[in-house]
LOKEBA-681081 format. One record per residue: x negated, y, z of N, C-alpha, C in turn. Coordinates in steps of 0.001 Angstrom, whole numbers, padded with zeros to 6 digits, always signed. Example, Ala and Ser with C-alpha at 12.3 -4.5 7.8 and 13.67 -1.06 7.14 Angstrom:
# residues 2
-013190-005690+007800-012300-004500+007800-013200-003300+007800 -012850-002250+007080-013670-001060+007140-012900+000030+007870 
***
This chain:
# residues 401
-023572-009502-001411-023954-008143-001783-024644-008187-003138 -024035-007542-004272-024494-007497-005270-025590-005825-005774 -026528-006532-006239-027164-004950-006989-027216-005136-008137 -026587-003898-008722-026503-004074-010675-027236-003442-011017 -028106-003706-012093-029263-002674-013246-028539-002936-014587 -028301-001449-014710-027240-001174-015666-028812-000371-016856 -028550-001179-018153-029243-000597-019191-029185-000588-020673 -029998-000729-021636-029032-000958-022847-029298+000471-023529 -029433+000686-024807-028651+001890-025547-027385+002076-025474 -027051+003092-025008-025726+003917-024946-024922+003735-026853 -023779+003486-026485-023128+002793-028277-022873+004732-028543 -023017+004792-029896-022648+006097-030299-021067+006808-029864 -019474+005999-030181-018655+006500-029259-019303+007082-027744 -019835+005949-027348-019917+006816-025372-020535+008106-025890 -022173+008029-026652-022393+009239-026808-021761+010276-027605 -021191+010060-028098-020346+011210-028408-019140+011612-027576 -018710+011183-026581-017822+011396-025552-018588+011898-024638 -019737+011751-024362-020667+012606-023152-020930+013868-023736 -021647+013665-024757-021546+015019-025683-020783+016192-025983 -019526+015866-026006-017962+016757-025540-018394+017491-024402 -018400+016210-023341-017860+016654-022163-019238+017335-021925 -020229+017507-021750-021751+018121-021210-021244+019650-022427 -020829+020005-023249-020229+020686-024061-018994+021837-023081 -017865+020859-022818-017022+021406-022052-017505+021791-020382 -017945+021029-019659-018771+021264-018235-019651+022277-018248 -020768+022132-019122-022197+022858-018813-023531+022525-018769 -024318+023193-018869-025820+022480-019142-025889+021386-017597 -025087+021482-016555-025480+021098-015531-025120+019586-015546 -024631+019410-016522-024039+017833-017050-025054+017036-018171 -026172+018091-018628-027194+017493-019899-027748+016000-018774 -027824+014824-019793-028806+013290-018981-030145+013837-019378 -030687+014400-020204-032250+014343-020720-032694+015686-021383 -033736+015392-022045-034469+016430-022367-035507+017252-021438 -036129+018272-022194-036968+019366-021251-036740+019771-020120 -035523+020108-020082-035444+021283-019215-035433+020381-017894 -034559+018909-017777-034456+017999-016769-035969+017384-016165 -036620+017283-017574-038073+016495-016642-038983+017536-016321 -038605+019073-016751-039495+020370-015844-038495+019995-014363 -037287+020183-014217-037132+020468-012842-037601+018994-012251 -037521+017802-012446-038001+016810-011572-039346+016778-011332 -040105+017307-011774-041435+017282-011508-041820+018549-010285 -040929+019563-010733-040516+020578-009529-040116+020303-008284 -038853+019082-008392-038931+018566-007160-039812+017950-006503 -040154+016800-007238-040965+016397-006708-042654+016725-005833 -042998+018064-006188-044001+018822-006001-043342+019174-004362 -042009+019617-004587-041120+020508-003487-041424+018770-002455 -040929+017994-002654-041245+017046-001523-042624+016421-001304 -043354+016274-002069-044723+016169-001381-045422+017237-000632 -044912+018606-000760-045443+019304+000073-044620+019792+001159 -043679+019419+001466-042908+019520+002703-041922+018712+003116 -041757+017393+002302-040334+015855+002578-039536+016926+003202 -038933+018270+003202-037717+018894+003674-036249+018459+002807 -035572+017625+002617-034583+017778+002120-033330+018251+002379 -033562+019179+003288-032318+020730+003812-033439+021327+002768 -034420+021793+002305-035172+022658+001807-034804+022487+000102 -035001+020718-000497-034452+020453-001459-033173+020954-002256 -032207+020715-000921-030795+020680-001133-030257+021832-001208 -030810+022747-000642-030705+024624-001152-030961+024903-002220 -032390+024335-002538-032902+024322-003881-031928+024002-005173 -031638+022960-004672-030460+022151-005986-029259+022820-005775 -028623+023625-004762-027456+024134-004795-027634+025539-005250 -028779+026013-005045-028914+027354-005596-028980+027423-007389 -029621+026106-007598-029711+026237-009140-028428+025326-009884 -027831+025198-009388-026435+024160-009564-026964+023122-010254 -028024+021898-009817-028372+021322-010163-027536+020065-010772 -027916+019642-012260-027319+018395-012431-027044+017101-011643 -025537+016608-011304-025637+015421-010586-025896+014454-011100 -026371+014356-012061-026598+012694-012504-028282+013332-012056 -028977+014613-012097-030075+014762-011692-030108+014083-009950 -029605+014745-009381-029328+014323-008105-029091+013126-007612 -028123+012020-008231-027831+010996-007997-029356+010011-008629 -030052+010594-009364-031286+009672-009924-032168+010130-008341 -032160+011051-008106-033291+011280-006933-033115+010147-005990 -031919+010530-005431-031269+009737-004297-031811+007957-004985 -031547+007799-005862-031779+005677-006182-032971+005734-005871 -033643+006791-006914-035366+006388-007034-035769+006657-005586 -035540+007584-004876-036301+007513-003726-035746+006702-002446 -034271+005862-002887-034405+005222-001337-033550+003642-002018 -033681+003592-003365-033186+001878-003628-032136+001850-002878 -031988+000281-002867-031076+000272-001908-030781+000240-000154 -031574+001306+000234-031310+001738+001213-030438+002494+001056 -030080+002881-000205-028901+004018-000132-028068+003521-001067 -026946+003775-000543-025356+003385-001055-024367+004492-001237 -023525+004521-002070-022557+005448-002628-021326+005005-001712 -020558+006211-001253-019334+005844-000055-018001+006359-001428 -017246+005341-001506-016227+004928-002587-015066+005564-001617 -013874+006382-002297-013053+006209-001785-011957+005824-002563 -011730+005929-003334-010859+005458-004277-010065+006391-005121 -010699+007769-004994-010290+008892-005702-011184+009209-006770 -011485+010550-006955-012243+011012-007435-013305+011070-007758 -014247+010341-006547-015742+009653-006570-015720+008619-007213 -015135+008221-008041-015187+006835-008979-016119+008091-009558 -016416+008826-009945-017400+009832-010938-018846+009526-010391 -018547+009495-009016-020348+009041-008959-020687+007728-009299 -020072+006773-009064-020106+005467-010018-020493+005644-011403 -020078+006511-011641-020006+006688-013599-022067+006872-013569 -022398+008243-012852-023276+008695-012430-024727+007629-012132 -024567+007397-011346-024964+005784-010944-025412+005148-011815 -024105+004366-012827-024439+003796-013847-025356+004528-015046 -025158+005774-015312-026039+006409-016047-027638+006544-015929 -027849+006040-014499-029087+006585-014432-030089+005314-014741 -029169+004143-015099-030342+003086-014902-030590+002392-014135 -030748+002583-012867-031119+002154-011683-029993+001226-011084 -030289+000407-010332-029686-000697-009063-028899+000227-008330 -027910+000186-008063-026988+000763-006613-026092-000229-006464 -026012+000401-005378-024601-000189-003996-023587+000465-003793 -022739+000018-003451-021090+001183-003368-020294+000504-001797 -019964+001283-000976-019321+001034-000258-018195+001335+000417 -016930+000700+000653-015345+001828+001089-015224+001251+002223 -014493+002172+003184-013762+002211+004140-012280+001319+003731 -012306+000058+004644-010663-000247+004173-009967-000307+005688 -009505+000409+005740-008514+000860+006591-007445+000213+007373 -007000-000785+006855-005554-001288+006610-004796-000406+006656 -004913+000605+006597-003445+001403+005807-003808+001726+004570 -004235+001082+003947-004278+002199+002519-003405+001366+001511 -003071+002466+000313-001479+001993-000502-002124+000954-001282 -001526-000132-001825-001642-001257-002341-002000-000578-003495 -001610+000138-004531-002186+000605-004995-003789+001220-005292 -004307+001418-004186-005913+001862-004241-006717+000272-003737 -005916-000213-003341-006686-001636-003325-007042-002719-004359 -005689-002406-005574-005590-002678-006622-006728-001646-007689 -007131-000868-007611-007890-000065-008191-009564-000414-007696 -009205-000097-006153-010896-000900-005804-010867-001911-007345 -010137-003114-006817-010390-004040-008061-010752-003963-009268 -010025-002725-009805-010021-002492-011394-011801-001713-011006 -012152-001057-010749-013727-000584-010433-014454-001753-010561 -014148-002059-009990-015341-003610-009529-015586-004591-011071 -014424-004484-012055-014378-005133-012861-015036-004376-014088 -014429-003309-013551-014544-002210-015127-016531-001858-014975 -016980-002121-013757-018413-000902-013571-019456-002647-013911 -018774-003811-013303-019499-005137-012798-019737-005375-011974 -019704-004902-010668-020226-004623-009311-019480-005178-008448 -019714-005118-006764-018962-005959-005873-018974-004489-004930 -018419-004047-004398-017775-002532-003776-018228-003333-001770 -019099-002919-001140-018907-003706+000241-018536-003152+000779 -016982-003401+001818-015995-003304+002273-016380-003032+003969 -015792-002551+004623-015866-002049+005981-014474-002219+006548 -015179-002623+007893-013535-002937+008688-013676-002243+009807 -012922-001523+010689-012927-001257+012066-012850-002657+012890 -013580-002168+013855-013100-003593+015329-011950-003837+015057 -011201-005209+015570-009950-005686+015143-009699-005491+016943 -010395-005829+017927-010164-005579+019141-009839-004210+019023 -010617-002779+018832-010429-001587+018865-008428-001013+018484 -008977-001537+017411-007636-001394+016203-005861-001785+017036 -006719-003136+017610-005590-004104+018326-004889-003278+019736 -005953-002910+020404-005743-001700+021487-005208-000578+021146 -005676+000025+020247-005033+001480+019498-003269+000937+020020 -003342-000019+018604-001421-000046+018050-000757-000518+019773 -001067-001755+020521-000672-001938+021541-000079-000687+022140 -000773-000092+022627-001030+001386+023328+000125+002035+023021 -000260+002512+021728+000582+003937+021454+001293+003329+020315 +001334+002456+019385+002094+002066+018158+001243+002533+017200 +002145+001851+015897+001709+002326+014417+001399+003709+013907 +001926+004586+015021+002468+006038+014016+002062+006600+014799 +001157+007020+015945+000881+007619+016908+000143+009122+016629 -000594+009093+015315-001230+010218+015169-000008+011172+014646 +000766+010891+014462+002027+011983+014349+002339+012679+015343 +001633+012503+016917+002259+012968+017793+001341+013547+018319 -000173+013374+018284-001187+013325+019130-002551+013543+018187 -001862+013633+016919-002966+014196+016171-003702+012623+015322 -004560+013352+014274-005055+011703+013412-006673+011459+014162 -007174+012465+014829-008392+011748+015535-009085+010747+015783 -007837+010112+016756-008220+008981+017246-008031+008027+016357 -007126+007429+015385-007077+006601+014614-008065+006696+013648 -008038+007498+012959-009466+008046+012153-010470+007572+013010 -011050+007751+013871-012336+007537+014449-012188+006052+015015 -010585+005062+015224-011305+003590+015371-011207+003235+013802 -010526+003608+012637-010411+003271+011886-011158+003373+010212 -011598+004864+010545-012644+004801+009889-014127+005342+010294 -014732+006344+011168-015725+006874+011425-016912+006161+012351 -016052+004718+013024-016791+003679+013648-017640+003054+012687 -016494+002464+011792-017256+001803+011016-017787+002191+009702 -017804+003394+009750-018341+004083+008738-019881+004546+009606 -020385+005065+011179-021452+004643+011853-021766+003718+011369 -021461+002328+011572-022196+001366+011813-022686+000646+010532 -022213+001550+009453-022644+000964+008401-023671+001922+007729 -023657+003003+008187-024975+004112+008152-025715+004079+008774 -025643+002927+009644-026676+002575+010337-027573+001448+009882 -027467+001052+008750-027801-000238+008057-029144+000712+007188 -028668+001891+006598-029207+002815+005132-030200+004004+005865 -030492+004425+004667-031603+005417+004880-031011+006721+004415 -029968+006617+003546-028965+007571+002490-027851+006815+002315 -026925+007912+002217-025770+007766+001329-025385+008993+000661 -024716+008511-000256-024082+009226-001525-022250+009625-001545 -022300+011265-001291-020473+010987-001006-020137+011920-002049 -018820+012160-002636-018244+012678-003403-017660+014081-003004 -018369+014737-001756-017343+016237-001106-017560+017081-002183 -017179+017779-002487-016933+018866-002688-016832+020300-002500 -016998+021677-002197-016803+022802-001778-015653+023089-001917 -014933+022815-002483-013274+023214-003453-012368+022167-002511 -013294+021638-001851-011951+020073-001450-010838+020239-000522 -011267+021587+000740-010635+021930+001849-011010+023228+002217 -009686+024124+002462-010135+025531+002711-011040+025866+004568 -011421+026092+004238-012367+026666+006056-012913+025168+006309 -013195+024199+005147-014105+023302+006417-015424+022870+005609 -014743+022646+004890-016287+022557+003143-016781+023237+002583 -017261+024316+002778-017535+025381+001940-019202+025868+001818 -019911+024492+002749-020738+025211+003014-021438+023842+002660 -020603+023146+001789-021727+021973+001351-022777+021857+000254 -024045+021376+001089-025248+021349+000232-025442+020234-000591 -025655+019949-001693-026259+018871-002486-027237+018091-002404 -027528+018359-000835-028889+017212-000031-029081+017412+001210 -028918+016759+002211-029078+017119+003489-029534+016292+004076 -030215+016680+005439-030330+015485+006490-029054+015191+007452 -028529+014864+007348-026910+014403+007780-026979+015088+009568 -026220+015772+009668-026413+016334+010872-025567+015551+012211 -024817+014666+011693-023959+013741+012295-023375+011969+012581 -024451+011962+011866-024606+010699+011397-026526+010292+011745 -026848+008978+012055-028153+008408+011898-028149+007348+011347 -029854+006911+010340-029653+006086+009801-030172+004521+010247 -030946+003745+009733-031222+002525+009979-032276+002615+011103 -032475+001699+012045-033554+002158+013665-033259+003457+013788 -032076+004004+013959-031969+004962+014443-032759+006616+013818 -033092+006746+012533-033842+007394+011650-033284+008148+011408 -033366+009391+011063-032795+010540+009552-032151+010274+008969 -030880+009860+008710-029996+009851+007353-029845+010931+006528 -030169+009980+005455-030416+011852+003993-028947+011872+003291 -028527+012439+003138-026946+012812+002525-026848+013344+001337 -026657+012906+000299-026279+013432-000948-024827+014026-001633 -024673+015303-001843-023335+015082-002069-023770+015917-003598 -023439+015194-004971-023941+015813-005935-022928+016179-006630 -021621+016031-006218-020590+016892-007037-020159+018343-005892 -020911+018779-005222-020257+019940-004245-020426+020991-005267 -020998+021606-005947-020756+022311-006911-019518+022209-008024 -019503+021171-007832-018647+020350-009006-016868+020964-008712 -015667+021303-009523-014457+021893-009427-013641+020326-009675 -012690+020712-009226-011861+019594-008909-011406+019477-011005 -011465+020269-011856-011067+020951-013252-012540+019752-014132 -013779+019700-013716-015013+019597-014028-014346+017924-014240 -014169+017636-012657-014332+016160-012850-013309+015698-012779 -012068+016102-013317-011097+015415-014089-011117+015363-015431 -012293+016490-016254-012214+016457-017239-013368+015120-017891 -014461+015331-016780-015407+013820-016938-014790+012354-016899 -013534+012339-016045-012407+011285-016397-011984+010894-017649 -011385+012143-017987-010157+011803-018918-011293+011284-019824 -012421+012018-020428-013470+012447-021568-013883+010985-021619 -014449+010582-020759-015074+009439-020745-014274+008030-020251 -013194+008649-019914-012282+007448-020279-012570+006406-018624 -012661+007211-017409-013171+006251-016300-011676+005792-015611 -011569+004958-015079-010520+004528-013965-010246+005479-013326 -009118+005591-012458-008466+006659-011808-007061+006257-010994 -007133+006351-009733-006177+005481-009008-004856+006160-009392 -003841+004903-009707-002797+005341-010149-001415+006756-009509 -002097+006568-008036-001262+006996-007243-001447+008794-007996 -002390+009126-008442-002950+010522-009119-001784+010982-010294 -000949+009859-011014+000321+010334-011624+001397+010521-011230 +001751+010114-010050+002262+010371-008837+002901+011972-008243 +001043+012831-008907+001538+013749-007558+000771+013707-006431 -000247+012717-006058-001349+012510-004786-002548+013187-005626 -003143+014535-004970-004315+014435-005213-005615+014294-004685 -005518+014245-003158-006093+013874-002355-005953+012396-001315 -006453+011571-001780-005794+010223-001346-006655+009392-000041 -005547+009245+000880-006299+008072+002552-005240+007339+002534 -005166+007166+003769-004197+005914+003852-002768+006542+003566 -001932+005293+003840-000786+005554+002988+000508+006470+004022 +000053+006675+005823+001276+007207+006484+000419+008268+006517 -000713+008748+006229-001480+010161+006279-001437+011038+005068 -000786+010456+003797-000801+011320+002705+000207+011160+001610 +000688+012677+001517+001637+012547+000265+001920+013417-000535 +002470+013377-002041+002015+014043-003333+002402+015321-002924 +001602+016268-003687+001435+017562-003572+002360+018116-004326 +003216+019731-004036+003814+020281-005340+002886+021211-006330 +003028+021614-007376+002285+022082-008549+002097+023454-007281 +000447+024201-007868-000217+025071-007225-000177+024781-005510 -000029+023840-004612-000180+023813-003429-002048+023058-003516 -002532+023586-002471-003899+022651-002337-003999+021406-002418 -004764+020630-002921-005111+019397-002993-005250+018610-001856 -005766+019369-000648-005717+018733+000831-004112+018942+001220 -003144+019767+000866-002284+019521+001828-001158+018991+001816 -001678+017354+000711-001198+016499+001512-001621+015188+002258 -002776+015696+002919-003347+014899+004121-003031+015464+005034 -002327+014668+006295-001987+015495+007730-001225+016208+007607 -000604+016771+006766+000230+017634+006342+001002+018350+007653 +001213+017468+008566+001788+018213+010365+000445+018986+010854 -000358+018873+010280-001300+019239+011892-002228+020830+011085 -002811+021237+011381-003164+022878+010919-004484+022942+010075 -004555+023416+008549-004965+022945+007934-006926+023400+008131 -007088+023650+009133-008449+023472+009310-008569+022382+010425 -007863+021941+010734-008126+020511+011230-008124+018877+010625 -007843+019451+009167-007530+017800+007960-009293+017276+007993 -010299+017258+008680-010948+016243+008569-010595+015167+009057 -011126+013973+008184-011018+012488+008928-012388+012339+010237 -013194+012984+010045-014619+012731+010917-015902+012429+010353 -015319+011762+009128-016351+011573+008370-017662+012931+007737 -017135+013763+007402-017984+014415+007324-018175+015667+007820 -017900+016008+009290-017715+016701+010446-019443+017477+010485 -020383+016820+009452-021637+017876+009720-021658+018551+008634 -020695+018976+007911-020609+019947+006818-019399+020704+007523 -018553+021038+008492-018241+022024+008984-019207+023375+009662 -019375+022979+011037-020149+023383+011798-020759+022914+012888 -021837+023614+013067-023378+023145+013946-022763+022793+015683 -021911+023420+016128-021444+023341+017079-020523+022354+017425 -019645+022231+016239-018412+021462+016466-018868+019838+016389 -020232+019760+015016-021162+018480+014966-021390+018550+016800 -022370+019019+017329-022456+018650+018713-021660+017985+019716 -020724+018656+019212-019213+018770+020414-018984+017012+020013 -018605+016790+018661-018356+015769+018321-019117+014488+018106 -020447+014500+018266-021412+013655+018125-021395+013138+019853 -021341+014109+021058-020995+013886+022242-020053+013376+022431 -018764+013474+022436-017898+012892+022769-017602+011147+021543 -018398+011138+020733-018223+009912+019924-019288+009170+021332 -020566+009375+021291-021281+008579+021993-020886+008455+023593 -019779+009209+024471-018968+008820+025612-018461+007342+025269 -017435+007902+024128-016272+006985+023724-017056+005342+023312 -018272+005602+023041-018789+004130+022053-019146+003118+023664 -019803+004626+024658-020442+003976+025791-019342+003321+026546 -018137+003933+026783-017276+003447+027949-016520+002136+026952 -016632+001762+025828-016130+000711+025335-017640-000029+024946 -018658-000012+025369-019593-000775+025568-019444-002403+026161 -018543-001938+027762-018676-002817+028462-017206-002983+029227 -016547-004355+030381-015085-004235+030726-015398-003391+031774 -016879-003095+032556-016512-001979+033287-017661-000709+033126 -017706+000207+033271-018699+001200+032870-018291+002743+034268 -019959+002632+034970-020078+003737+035516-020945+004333+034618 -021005+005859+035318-021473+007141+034810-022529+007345+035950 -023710+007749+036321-023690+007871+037665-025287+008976+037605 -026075+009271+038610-026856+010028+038566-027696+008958+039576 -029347+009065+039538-030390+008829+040513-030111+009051+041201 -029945+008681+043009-030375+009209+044018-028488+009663+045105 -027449+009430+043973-026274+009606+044439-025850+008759+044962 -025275+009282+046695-024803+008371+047621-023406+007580+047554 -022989+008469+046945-021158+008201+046535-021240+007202+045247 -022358+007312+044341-022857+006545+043306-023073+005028+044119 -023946+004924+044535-024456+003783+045722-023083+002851+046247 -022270+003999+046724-020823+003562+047333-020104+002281+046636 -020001+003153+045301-019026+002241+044169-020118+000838+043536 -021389+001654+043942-022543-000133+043489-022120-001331+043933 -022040-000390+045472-021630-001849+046472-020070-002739+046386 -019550-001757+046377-017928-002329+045836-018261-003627+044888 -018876-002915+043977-018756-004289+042615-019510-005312+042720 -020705-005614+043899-021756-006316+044461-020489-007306+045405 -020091-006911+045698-019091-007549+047222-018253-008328+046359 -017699-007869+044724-016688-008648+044093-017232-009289+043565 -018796-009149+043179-019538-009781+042383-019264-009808+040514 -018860-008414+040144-018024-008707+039351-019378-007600+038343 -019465-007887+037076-020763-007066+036239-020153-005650+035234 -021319-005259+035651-020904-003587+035150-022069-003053+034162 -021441-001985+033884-022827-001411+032680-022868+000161+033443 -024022+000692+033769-024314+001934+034761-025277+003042+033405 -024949+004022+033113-025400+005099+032352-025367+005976+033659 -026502+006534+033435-027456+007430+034301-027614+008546+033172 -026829+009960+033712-026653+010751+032957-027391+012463+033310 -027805+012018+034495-028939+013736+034785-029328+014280+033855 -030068+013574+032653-031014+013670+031747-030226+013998+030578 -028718+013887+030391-027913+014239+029320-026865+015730+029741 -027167+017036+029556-026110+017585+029462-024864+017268+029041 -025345+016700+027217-024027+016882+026349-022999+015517+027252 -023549+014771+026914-022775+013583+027876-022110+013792+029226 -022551+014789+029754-021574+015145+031327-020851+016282+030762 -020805+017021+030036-020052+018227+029164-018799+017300+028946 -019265+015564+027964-018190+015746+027133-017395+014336+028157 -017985+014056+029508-017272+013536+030579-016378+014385+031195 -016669+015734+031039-015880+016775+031740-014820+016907+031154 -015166+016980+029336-014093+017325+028380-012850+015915+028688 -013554+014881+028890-012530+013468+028663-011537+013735+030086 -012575+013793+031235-011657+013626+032188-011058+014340+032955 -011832+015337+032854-011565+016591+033640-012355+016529+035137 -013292+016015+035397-013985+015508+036278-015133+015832+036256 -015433+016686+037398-017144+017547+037083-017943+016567+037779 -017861+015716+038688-018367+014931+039522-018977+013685+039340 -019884+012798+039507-019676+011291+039689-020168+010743+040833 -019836+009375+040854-019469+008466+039862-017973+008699+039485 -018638+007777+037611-017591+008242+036793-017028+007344+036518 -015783+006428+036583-015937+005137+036767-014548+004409+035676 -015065+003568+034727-013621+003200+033603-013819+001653+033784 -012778+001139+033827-012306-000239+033563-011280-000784+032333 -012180-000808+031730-011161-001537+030168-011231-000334+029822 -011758+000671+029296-011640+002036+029323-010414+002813+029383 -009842+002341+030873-009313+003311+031858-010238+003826+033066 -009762+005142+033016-010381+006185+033727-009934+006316+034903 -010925+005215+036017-010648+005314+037507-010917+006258+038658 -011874+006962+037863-011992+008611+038688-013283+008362+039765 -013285+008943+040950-014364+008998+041580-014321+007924+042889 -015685+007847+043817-016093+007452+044693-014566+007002+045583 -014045+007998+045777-013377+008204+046848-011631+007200+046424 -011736+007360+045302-010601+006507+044149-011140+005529+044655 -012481+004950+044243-012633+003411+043945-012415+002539+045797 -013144+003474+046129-012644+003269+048005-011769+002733+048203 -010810+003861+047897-009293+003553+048277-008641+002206+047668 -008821+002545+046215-007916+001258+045560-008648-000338+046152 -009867+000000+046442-010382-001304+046555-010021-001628+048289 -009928-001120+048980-009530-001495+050391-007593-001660+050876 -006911-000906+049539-005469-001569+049375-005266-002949+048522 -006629-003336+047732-005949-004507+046832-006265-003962+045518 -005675-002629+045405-005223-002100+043799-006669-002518+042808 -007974-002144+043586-008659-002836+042560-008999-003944+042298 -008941-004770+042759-008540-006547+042353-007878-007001+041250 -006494-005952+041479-005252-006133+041175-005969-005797+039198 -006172-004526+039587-007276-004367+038052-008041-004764+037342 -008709-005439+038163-009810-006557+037884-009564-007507+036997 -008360-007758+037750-007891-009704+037527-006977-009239+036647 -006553-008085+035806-005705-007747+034448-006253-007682+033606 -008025-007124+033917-008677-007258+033333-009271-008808+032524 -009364-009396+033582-009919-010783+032784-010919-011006+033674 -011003-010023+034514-012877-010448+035184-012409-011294+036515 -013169-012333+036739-013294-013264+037778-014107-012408+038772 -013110-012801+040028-013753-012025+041382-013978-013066+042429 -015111-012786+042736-015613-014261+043628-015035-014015+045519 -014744-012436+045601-014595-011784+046746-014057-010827+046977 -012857-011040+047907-012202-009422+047854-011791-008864+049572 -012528-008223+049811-012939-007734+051050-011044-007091+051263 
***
């Protein structure tokens, strides 16, 4: 893991190429002067007297605050606890950003294994062109391995990109926001019709947590920013830009989820392009839709993480006899389980209801298959059938009644 401190006088070409472009953009692009060290001192007043950064982030979106202003907040106040999320598009601009401010940062991408050889080749050219080392994220290879088994390569064509998205990138995009205190993403308001529109330039991440389980603060300092703005901060300043963008791609993921757009069609639609275009999130940033749908989806992620916790996983409540029932079953095989006790969780029996259709428990998965209730596990286990499961499973049974 590398951290770069980027410094130096700026050579007169760059400045005169920033100069253009803060010219063509808007005052909201100036690096210095007055007017920048009145508002930071403003902020800063704004967080010592209330650390609100939903309160901040109104603030900065109401005044269309500079992002290289924004992106300096975010270093100075969380180092490298906070990292910039790379995708290989357009957010090469917060890199630029980054580097402007002086400061040490971190950059981190989602690699997928689907993405076009092309943007992998570009990661590269970044890494070379900025000096930096980009840290890379993988999904479970077990997860991943189960997915394709299952259903194949191409499955979200049939059944929607959800699930692949969420072993492929939103797992390990958790678990690596779980390391930080912040991150830094490149959304936009302009990026997707009905799902972004309501993004702030600082948030407490409504869907995401950060390191011990803490607040994750969310920066997104180009949401003001037009898709027109920061192509012109490209060309102007001369930054990298994944090739696939001459193409015809202007919105770029992996390589069976996206393809080039025709002149005047949206920039999202060609991601998902089958499925209805207020459904093109990947998951990733599902708390800049809505408050509800974050819920819905923060529940059913933490089902899904629990029942692949362990090879077997009940659901069960205090004091339940039919619960007790299925204890004993797995006592007699001698075989080890992981038990979530869920009275105390609405959302979690909501989004057991949503998975299985099952208002009841015990709730009972093996390999996360869904064996259903009390009266299931009874049965299969006094014909054989659960043995038979067991021992497909991998688990050694010392006893089978």
């Amino acid at each position: 893991m590398a951290f770069i401190v980027y410094g130096g006088a700026e050579t007169a070409p760059a400045y005169s190429r920033r100069t253009a472009l803060c010219s063509r953009i808007g005052s909201r692009s100036r690096l210095s002067g007055a007017p920048r060290r009145a508002r930071r001192a403003s902020v800063a007043q704004l967080l010592r007297m209330s650390d609100d950064w939903n309160t901040l982030g109104a603030k900065w979106s109401k005044e269309r605050a500079d992002p290289v202003e924004v992106m300096d907040k975010a270093l100075e106040s969380f180092g490298k606890d906070a990292a910039i999320a790379f995708s290989g598009a357009e957010d090469v601009v917060l890199i630029e950003y980054a580097q402007r401010t002086g400061r040490p940062f971190r950059v981190f991408a989602l690699e997928t294994g689907r993405l076009h050889a092309e943007t992998l080749r570009y990661y590269a050219e970044v890494e070379k062109h900025y000096g930096i080392r980009i840290e890379y994220c993988y999904g479970d290879a077990g997860e991943v391995e189960a997915l394709v088994n299952e259903k194949g390569l191409f499955s979200f064509y049939e059944d929607g990109h959800q699930e692949c998205c969420r072993v492929r990138k939103v797992r390990p995009l958790r678990k690596k926001l779980g390391t930080l205190k912040a991150w830094i993403t490149g959304q936009r308001k302009d990026q997707s019709p009905g799902t972004r529109t309501e993004v702030p330039m600082c948030q407490v991440d409504p869907a995401f947590r950060g390191a011990n389980d803490s607040d994750l603060i969310k920066f997104n300092p180009l949401a003001n920013t037009s898709s027109a703005d920061v192509w012109s901060m490209i060309r102007i300043v001369e930054i990298p830009y994944n090739p696939l963008h001459l193409r015809g791609f202007t919105s770029i993921g992996c390589e069976p989820c996206t393809k080039p757009v025709l002149p005047n069609q949206h920039e999202r639609e060609g991601r998902w392009w089958w499925e209805e275009a207020t459904q093109k999130e990947c998951g990733l940033h599902k708390g800049n839709i809505s408050q509800d749908a974050v819920a819905l989806e923060r529940a059913d992620n933490d089902l899904r993480d629990k029942i692949a916790s362990s090879s077997i996983v009940m659901f069960s409540k205090s004091g339940c006899p039919f619960c007790e029932e299925v204890r004993q079953i797995f006592t007699k095989l001698a075989v080890p389980y992981t038990e979530y006790k869920v009275e105390d969780s609405p959302d979690l029996i909501a989004a057991l209801e949503r998975l299985t259709k099952q208002s009841t428990v015990p709730n009972v998965f093996i390999q996360k298959r869904h064996l259903g209730t009390a009266e299931n596990m009874k049965r299969m286990y006094a014909d054989g059938e659960l043995a038979k499961i067991l021992n497909e499973a991998g688990l050694k049974l010392s006893s089978v009644a």
